[in-house]
C-alpha positions as CSV (number, residue, x, y, z in Angstrom):
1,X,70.5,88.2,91.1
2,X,71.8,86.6,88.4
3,X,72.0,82.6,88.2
4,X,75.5,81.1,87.5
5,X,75.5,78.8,84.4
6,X,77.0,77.1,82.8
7,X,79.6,75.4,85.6
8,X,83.1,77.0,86.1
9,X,85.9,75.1,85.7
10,X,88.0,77.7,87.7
11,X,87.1,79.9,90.8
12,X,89.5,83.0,91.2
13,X,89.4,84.5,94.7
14,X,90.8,88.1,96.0
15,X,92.9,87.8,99.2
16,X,92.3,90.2,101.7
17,X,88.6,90.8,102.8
18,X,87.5,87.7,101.1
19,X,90.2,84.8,102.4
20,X,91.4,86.3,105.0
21,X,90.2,89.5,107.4
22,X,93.1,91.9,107.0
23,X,91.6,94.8,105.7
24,X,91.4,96.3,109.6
25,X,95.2,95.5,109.5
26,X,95.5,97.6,106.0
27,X,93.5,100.8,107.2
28,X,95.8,101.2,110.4
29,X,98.9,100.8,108.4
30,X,98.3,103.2,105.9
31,X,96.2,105.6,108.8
32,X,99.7,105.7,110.7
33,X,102.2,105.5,107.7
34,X,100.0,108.8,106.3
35,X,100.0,110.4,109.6
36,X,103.6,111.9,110.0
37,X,103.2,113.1,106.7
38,X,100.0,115.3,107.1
39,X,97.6,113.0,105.4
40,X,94.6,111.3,107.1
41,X,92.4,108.4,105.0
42,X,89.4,106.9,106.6
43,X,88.2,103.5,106.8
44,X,86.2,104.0,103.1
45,X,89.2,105.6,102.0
46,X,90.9,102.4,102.0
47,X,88.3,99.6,101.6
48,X,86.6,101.2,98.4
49,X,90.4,101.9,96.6
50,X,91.4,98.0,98.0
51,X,92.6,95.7,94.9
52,X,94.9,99.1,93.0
53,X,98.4,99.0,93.3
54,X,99.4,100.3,95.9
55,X,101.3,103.1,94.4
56,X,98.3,104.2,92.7
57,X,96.1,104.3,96.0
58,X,99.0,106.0,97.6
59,X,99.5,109.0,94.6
60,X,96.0,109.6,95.6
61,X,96.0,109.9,99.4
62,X,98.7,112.2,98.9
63,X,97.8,114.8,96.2
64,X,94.1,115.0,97.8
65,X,96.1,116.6,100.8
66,X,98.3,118.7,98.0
67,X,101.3,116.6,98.9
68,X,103.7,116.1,96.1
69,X,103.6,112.2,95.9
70,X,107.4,111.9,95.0
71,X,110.1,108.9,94.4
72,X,111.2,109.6,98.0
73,X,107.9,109.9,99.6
74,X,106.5,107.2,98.1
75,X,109.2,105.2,98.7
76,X,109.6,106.2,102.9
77,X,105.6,105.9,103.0
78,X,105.5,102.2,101.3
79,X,107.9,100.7,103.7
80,X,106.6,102.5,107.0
81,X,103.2,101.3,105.9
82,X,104.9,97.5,105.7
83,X,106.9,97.2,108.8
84,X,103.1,98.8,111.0
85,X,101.5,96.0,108.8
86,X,104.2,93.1,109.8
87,X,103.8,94.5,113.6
88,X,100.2,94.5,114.2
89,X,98.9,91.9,111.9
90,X,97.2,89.0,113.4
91,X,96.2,86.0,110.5
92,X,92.2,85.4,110.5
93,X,91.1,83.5,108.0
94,X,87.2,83.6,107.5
95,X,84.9,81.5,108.4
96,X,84.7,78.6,105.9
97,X,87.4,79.8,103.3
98,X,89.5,77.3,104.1
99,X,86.6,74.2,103.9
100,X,85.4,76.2,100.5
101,X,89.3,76.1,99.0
102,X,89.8,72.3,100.4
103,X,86.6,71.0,98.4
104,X,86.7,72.7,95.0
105,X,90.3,71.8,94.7
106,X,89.4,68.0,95.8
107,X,86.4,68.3,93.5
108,X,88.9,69.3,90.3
109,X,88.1,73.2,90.1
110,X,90.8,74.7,89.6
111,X,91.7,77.8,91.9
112,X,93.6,81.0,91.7
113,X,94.3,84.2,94.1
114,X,94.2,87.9,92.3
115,X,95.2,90.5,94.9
116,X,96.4,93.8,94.8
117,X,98.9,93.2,97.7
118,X,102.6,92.4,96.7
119,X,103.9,88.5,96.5
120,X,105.9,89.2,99.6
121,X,102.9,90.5,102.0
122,X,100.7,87.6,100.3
123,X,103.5,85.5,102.0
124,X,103.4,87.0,105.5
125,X,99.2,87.0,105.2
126,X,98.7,83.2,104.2
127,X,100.2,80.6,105.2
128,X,102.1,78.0,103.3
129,X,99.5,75.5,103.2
130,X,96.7,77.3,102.2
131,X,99.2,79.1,99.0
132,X,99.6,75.8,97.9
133,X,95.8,75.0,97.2
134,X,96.3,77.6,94.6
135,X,97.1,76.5,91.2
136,X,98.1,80.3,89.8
137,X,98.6,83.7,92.3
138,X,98.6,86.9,90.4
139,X,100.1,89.3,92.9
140,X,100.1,93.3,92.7
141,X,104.0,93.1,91.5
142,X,102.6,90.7,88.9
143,X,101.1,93.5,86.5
144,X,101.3,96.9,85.3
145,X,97.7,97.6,85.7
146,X,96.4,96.8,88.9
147,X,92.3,96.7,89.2
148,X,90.1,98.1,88.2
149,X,91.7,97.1,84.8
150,X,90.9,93.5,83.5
151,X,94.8,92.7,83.1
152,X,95.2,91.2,86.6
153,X,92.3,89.0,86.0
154,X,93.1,88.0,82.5
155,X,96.4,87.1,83.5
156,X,95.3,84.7,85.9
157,X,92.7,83.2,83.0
158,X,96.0,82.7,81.0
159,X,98.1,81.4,84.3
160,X,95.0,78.9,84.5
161,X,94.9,78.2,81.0
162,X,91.3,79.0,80.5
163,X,89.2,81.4,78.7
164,X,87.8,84.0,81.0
165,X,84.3,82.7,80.7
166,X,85.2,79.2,82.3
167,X,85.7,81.1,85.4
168,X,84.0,82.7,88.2
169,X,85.6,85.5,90.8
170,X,85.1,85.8,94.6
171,X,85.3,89.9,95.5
172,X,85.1,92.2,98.0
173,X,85.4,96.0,96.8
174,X,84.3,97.8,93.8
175,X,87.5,98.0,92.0
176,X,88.1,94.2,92.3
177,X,84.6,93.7,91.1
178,X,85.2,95.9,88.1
179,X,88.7,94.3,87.4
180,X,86.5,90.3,87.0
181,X,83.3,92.2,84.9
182,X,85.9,93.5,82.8
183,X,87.6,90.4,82.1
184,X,84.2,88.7,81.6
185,X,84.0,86.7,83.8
186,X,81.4,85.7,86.5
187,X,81.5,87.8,90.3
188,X,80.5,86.9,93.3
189,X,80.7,89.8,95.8
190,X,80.9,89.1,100.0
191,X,79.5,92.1,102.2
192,X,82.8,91.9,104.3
193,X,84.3,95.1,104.5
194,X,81.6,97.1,102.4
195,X,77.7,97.4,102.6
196,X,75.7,95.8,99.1
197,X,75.0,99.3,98.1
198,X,78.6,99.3,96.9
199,X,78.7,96.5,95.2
200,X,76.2,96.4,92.9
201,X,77.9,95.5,89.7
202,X,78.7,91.9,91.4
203,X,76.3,89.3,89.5
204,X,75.7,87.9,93.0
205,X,76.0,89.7,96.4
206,X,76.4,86.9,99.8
207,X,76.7,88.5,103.1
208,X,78.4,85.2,104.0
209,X,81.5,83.4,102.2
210,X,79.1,80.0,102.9
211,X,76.4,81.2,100.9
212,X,78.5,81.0,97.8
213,X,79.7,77.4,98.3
214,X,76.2,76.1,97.8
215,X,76.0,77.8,94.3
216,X,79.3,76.9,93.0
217,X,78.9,73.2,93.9
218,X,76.2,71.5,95.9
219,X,78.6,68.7,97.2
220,X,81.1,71.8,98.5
221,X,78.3,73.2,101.3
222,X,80.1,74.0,104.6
C-alpha cells in the first residue's frame, strides 16, 4: 500500500460502482438488450469492461459471438439497453458517498466525476443535488477515448485546472484504474463490484468507500 503524499487539491471520483450501486442495473440491461440478438455476457463480462465507451464494450460482446457489430445493430442494441436501464433502475447511493462529497467540497477540495456512462444516463443516475457538488463531469460523450486511455482523466485535470499530480481518483474496475495510472495521478480502488485480485494496479485498495475518507482528510471521517 502505498501512502498518499503530498495532499490533493482535487479528488476525481467514477460514477457507477463507486457513487452510486448501479452496476447490477448495467449487467441486466445489457444481459437482456444482448439476448434477442444471440449474445449472452456475464456479470464479469460487464464489471471488468465498466468505464469503455460503450460502443467499444458493445463491438466486443458482439464479435466474441461472430455477430457483425454494425451501424444498425449497434444502434437498436444501445437504445434497448437504455429504455431496460430507465425501467428497472432504482437510485442507491453508497453508504457514506454523499457525507464524503459534502466534506471535501466544504473543506476546499475540489471534486470531479469521470464516467464512462453518457451525460444523459449520468442525469437519470444522480440526482441534481449531488451533480452540483461537482465542480467538472467528464462524461463518456465527453471524449474520443474512453478508459483505459488517460484522455478522460486528463480532461477532467484540465476541466479542474490542475496538473494531474494535484489529484487523486476514486475507482472501481480495472480499466478506470488504468485510465487515472495513466494520467498520473493517485488511485484509490473500492472492492465494490470486483474482488482486490483485480485491482491490483490501485495505489490503495478499501473494501469500504469510509476507509478512504480518513486518508484523504482526517477532519472528513464518516
Amino acid at each position: 500500500m502505498k501512502k498518499l503524499k503530498p495532499t490533493p487539491k482535487a479528488v476525481i471520483f467514477d460514477m457507477d460502482g463507486v457513487i452510486v450501486d448501479s452496476m447490477p442495473y448495467h449487467f441486466l440491461a445489457w444481459y437482456e438488450a444482448l439476448r434477442p440478438y444471440g449474445a449472452r455476457v456475464t456479470c464479469f463480462d460487464v464489471y471488468s469492461k465498466e468505464g469503455e465507451r460503450w460502443e467499444k464494450s458493445l463491438k466486443s460482446f458482439l464479435r466474441r459471438e461472430n455477430i457483425e457489430p454494425t451501424k444498425k445493430v449497434l444502434n437498436e442494441i444501445f437504445l434497448l439497453r437504455q429504455k431496460i436501464f430507465r425501467k428497472y433502475f432504482k437510485r442507491y447511493i453508497f453508504k457514506g458517498a454523499e457525507d464524503l462529497l459534502v466534506c471535501l467540497n466544504k473543506k476546499g477540495y475540489l471534486l470531479g466525476l469521470v464516467t464512462g456512462s453518457p451525460t444523459k444516463e449520468i442525469e437519470k443516475i444522480l440526482s441534481s443535488d449531488m451533480l452540483g457538488l461537482f465542480d467538472c463531469v467528464i462524461a463518456g460523450d465527453h471524449v474520443k477515448r474512453g478508459k483505459p486511455h488517460p484522455e478522460p482523466y486528463l480532461k477532467a485535470a484540465a476541466c479542474l485546472g490542475l496538473r494531474p499530480k494535484d489529484c487523486v481518483v476514486v475507482e472501481n474496475a480495472p480499466y478506470g484504474i488504468e485510465s487515472a495510472k495513466k494520467a498520473g495521478m493517485f488511485c484509490f480502488a473500492v472492492t465494490t463490484s470486483l474482488p482486490k485480485e483485480y485491482l491490483r494496479k490501485a495505489d490503495i485498495v478499501v473494501d469500504k468507500l469510509e476507509q478512504i475518507t480518513g486518508i484523504i482528510d482526517k477532519s472528513c471521517k464518516i
